[in-house]
DSSP file (Angstrom, degrees, kcal/mol; ACC not computed):
  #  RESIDUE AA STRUCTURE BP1 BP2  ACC     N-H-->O    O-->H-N    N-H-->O    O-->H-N    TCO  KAPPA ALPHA  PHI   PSI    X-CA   Y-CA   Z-CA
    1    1 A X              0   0    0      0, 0.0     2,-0.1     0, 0.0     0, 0.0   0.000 360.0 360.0 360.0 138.7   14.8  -86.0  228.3
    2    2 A X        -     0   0    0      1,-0.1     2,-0.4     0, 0.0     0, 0.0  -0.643 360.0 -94.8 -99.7 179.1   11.7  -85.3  226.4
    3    3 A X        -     0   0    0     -2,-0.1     2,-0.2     1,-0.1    -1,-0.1  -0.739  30.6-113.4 -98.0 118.2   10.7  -87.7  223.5
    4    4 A X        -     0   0    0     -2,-0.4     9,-0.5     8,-0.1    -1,-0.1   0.145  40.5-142.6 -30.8  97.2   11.6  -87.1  219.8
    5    5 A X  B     -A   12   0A   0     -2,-0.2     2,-0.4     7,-0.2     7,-0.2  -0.635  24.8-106.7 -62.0 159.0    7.7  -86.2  217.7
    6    6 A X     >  -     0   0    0      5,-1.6     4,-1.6     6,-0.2    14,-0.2  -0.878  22.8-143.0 -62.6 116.5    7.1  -87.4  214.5
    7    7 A X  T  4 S+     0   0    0     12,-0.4    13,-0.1    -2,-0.4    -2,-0.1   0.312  99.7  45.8 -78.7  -4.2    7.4  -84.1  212.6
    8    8 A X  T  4 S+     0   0    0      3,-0.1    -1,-0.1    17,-0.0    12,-0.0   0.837 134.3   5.3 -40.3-111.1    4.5  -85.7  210.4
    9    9 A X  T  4 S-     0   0    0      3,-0.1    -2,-0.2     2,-0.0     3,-0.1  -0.028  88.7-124.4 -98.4   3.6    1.9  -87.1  212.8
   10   10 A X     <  +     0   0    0     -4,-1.6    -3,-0.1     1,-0.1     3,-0.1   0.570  66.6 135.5  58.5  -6.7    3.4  -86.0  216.3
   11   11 A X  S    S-     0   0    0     -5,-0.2    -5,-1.6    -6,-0.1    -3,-0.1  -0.439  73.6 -88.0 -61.7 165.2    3.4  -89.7  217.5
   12   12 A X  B     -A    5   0A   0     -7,-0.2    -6,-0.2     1,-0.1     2,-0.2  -0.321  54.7-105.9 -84.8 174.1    6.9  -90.3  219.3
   13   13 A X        -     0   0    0     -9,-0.5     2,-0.4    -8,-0.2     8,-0.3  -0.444  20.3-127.2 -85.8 160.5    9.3  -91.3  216.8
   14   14 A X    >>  -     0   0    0      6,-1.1     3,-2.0    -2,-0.2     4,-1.4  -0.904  20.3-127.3-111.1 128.9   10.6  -94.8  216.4
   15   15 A X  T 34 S+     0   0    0     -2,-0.4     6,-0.1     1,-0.3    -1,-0.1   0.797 109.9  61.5 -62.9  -9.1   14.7  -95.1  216.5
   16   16 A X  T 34 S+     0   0    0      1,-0.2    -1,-0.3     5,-0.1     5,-0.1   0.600 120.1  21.6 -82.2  -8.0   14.4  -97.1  213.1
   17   17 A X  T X4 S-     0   0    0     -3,-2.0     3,-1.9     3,-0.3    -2,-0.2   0.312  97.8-172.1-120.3  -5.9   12.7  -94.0  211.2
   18   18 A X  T 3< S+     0   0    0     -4,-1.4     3,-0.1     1,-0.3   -12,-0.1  -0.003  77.0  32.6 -51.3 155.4   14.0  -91.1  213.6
   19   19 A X  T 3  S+     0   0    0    -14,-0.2   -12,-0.4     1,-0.2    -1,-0.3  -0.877 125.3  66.9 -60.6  10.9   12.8  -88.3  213.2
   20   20 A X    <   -     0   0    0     -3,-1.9    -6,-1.1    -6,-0.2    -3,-0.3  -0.194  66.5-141.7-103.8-164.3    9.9  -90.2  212.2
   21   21 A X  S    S+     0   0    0     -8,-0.3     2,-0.3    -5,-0.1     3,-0.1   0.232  88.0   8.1-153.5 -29.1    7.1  -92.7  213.6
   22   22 A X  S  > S-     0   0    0      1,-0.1     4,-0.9    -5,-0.1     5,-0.2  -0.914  70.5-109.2-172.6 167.1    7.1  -94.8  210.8
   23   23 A X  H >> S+     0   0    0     -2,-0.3     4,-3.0     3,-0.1     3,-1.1   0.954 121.2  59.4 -79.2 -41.1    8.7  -96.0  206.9
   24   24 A X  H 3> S+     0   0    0      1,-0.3     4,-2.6     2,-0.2    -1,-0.1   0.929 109.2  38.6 -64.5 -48.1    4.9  -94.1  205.7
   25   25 A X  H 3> S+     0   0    0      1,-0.2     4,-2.0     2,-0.2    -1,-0.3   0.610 108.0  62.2-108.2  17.8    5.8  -90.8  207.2
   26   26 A X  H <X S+     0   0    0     -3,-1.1     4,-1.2    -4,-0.9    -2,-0.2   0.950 117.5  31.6 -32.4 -85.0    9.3  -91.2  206.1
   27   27 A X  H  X S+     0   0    0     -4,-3.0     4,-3.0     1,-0.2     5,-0.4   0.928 113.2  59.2 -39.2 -62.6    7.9  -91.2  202.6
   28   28 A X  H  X S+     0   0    0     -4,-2.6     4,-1.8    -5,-0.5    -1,-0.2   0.862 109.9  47.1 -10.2 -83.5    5.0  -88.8  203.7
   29   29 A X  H >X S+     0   0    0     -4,-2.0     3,-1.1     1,-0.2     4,-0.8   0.889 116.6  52.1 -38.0 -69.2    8.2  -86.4  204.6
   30   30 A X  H 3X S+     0   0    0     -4,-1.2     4,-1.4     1,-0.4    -1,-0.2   0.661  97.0  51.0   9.9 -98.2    9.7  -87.2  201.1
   31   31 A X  H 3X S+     0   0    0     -4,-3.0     4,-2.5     2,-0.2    -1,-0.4   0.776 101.9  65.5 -63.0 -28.7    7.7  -86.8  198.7
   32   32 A X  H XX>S+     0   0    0     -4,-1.8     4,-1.1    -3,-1.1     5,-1.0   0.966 107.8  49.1 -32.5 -71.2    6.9  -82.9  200.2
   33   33 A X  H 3<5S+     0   0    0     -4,-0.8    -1,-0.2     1,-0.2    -2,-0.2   0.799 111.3  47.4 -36.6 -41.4   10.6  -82.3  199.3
   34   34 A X  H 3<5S+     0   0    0     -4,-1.4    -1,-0.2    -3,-0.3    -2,-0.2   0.931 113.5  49.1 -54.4 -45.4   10.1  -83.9  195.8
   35   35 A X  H <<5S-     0   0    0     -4,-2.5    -1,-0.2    -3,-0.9    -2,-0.2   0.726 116.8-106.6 -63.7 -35.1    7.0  -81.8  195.2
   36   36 A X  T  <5S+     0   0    0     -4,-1.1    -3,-0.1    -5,-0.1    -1,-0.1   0.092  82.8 124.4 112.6   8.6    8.3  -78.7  196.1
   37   37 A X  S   <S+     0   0    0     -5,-1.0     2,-0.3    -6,-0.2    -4,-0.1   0.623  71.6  50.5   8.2 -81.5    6.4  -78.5  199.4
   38   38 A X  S    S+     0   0    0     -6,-0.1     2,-0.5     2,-0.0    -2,-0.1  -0.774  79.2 173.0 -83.5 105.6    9.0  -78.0  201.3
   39   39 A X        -     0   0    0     -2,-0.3     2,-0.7     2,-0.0    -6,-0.0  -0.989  25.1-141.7-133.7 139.2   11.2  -75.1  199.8
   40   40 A X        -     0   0    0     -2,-0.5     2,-0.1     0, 0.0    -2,-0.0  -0.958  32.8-119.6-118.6 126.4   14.4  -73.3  201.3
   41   41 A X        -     0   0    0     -2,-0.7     2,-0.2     1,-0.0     3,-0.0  -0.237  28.2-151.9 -58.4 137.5   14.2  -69.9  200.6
   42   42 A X        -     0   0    0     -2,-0.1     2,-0.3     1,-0.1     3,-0.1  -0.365  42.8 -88.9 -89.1 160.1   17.7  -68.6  198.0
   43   43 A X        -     0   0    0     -2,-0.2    -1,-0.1     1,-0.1     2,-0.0  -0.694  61.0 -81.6 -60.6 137.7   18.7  -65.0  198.4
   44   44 A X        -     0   0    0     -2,-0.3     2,-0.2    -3,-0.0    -1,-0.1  -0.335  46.7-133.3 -69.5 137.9   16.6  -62.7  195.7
   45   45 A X        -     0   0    0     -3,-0.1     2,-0.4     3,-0.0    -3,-0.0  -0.649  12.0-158.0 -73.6 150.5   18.3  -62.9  192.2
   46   46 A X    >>  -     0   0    0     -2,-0.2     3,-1.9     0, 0.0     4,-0.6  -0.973  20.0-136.1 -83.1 132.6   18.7  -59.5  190.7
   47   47 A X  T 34 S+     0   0    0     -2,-0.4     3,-0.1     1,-0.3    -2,-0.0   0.726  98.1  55.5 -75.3   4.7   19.0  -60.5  187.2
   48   48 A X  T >4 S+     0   0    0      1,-0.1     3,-0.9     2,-0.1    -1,-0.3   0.468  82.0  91.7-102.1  13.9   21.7  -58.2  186.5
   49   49 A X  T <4 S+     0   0    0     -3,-1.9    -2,-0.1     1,-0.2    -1,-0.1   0.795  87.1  51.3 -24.0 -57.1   24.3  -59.4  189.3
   50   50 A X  T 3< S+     0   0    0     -4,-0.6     2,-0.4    -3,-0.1    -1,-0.2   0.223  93.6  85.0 -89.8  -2.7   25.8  -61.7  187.4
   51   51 A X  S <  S-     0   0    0     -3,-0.9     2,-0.3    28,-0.1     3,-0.1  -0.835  77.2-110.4-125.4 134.8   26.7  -59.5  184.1
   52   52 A X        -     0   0    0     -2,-0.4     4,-0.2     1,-0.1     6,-0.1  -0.277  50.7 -80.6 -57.5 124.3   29.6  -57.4  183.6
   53   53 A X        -     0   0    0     -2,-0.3     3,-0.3     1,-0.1     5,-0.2   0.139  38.6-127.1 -15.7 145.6   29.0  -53.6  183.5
   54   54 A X  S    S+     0   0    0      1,-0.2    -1,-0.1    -3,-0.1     4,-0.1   0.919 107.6  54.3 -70.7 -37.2   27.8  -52.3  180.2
   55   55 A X  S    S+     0   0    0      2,-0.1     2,-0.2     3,-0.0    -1,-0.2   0.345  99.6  80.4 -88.5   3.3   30.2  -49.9  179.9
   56   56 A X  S    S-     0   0    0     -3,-0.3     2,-0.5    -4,-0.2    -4,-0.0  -0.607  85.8-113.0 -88.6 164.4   33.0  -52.3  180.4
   57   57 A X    >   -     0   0    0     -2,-0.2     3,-1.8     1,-0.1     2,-1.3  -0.857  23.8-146.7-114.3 117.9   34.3  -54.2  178.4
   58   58 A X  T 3> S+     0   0    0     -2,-0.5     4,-1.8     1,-0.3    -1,-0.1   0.218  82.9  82.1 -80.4  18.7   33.4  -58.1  179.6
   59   59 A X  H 3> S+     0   0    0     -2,-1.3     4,-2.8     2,-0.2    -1,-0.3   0.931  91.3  58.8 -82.4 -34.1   36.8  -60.1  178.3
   60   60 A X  H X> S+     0   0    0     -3,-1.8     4,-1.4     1,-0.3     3,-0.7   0.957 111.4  37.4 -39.8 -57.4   38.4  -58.8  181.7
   61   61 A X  H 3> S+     0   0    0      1,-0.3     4,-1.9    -4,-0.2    -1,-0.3   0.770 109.3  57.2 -83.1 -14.7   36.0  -60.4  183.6
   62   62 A X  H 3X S+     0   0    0     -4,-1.8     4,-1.4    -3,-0.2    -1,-0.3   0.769 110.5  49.5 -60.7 -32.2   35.6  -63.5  181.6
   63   63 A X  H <X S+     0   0    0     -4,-2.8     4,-1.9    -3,-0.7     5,-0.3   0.995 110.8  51.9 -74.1 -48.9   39.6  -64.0  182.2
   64   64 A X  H >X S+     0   0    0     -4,-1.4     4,-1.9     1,-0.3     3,-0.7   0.715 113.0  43.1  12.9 -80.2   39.1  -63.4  185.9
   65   65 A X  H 3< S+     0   0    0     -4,-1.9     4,-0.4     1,-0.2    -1,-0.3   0.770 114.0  48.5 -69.1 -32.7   36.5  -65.9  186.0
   66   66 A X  H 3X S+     0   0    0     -4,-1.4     4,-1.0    -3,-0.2    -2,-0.2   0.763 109.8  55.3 -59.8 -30.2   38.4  -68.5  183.9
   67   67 A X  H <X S+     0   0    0     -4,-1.9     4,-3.0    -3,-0.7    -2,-0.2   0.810 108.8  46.6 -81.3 -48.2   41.5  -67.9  186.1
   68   68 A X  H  X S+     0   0    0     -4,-1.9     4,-1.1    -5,-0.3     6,-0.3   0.695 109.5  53.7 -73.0 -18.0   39.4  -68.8  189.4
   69   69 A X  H  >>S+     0   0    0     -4,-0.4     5,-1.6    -5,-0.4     4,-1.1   0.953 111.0  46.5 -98.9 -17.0   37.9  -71.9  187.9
   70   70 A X  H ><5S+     0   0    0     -4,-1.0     3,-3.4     3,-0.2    -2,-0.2   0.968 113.7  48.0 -29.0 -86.1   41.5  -73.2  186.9
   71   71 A X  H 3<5S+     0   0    0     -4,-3.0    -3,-0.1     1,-0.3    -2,-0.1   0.735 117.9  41.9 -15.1 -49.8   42.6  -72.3  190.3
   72   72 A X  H 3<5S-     0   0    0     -4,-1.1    -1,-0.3    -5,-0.2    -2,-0.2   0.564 110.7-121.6 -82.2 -21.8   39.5  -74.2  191.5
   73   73 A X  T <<5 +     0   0    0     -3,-3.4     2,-0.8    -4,-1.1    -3,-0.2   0.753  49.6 167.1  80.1  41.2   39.9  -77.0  189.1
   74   74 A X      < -     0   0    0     -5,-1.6    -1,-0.2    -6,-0.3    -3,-0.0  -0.658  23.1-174.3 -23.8  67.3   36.6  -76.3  187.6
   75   75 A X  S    S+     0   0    0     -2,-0.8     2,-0.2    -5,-0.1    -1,-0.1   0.963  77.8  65.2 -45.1 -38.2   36.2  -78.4  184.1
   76   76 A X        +     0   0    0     -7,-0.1     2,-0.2    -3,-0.1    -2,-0.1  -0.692  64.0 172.6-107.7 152.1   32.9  -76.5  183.7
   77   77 A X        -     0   0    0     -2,-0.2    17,-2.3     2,-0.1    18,-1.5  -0.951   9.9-168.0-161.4 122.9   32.5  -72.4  183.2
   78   78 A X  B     +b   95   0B   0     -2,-0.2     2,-0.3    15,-0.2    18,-0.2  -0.775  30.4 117.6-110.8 107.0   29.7  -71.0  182.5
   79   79 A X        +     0   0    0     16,-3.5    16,-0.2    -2,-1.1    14,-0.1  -0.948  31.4  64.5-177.6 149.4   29.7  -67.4  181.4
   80   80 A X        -     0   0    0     -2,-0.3    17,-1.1     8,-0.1     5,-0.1   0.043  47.5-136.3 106.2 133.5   28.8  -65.3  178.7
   81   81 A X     >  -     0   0    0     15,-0.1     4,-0.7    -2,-0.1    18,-0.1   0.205  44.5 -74.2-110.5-119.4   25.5  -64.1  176.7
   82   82 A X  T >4 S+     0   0    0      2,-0.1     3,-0.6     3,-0.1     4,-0.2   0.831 129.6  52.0 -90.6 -48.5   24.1  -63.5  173.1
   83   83 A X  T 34 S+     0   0    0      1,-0.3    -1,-0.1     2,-0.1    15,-0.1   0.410 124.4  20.6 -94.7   3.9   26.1  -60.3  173.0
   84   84 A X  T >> S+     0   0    0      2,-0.1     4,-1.0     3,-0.0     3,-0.7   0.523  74.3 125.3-161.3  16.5   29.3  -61.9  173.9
   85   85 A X  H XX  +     0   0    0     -4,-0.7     3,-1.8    -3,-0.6     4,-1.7   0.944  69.2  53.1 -31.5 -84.8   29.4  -65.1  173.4
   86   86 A X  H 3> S+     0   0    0      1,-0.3     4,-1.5    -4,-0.2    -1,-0.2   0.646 111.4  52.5 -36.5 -29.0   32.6  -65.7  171.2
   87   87 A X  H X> S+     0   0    0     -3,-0.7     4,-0.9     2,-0.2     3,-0.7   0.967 100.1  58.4 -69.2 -37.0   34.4  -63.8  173.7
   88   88 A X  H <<>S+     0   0    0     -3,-1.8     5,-3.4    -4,-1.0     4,-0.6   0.875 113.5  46.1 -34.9 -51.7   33.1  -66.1  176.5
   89   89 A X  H ><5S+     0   0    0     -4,-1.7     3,-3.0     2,-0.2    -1,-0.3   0.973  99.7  55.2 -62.4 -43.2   34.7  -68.9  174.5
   90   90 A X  H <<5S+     0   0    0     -4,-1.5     2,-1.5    -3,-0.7    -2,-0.2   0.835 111.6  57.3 -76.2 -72.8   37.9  -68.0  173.5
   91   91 A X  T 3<5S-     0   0    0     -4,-0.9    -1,-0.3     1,-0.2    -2,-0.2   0.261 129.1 -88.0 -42.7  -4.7   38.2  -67.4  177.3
   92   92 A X  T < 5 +     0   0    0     -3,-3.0    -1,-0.2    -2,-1.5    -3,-0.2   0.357  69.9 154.1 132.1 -10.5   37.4  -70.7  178.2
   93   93 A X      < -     0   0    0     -5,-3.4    -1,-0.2    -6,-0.2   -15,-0.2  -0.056  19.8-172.7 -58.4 165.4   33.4  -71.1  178.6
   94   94 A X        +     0   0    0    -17,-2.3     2,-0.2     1,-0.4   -16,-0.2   0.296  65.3  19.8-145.5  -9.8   32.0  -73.9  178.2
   95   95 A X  B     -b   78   0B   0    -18,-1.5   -16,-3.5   -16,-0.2    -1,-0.4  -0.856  70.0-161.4-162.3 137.6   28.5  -73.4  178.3
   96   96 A X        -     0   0    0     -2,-0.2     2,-0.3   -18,-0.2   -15,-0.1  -0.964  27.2-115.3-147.8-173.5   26.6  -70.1  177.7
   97   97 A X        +     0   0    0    -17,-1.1   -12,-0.1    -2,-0.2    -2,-0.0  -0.531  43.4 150.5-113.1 108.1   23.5  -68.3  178.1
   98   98 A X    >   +     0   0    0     -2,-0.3     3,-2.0   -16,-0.1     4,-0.4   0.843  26.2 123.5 -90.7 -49.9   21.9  -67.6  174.4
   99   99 A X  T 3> S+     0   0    0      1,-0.3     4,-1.5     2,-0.2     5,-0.4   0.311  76.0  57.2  -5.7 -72.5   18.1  -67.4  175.0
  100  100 A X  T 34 S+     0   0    0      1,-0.3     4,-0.4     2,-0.2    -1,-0.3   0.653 108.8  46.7 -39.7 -21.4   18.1  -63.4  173.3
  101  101 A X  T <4 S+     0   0    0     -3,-2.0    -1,-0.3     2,-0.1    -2,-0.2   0.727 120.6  43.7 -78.5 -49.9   19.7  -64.8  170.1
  102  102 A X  T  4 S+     0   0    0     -4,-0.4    -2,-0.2    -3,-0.4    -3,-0.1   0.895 135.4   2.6 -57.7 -45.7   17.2  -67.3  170.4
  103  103 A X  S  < S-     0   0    0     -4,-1.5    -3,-0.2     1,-0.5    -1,-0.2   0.074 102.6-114.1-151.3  14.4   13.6  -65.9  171.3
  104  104 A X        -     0   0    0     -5,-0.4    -1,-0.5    -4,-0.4    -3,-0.1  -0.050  59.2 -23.0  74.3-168.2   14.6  -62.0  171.3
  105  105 A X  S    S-     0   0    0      1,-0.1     2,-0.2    -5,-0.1     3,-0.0  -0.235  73.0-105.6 -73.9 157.2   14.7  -59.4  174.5
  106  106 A X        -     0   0    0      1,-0.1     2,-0.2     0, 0.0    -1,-0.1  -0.538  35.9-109.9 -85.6 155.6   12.5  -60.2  177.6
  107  107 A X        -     0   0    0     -2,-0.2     2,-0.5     1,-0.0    -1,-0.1  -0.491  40.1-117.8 -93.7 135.7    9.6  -58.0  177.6
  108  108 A X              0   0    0     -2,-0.2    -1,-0.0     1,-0.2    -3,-0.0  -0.793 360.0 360.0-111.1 139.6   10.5  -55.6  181.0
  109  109 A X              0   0    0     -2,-0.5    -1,-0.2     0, 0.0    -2,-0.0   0.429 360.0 360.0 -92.5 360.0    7.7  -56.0  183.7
């Protein structure tokens, strides 16, 4: 059986820290996560995924979504923008996404 490293400092690990050598490169490890070090890569966003077709019209998919977060027993629903908020509500949202009402259209890169 080989011996557990410290994924830190390559010293063998101690069975009171494993995977570590120590409470320091416990912390060590730590604070990378905190910092943002340490990242696991997400799937790339497109920011339009998440918005109903233009040419629809988006109360379908606001009941849809309202219907699976019942189901799911989901207090919180998040859905809806500047252009469709009030429907977003009467369908059940509970939080949306304003920021274009707010600070106007994003500038397209």
């Amino acid at each position: 059986m080989t011996a557990v490293l410290c994924p830190i400092c390559k010293r063998p690990a101690e069975p009171k820290f494993r995977p570590f050598c120590s409470k320091r490169c416990a912390d060590v490890d730590l604070a990378r996560w905190f910092t943002g070090a340490y990242a696991i890569p997400g799937a790339p966003v497109d920011e339009d995924e998440d918005v109903p077709p233009a040419e629809e019209e988006p109360a379908m998919h606001f009941a849809l979504l309202a219907k699976i977060a019942a189901r799911n027993g989901l207090a919180k629903l998040s859905m809806g923008m500047s252009g469709d908020f009030e429907t977003a509500i009467r369908f059940g949202a509970t939080s949306v996404r304003v920021g274009q009402a707010l600070f106007g259209a994003r500038a397209k890169l």
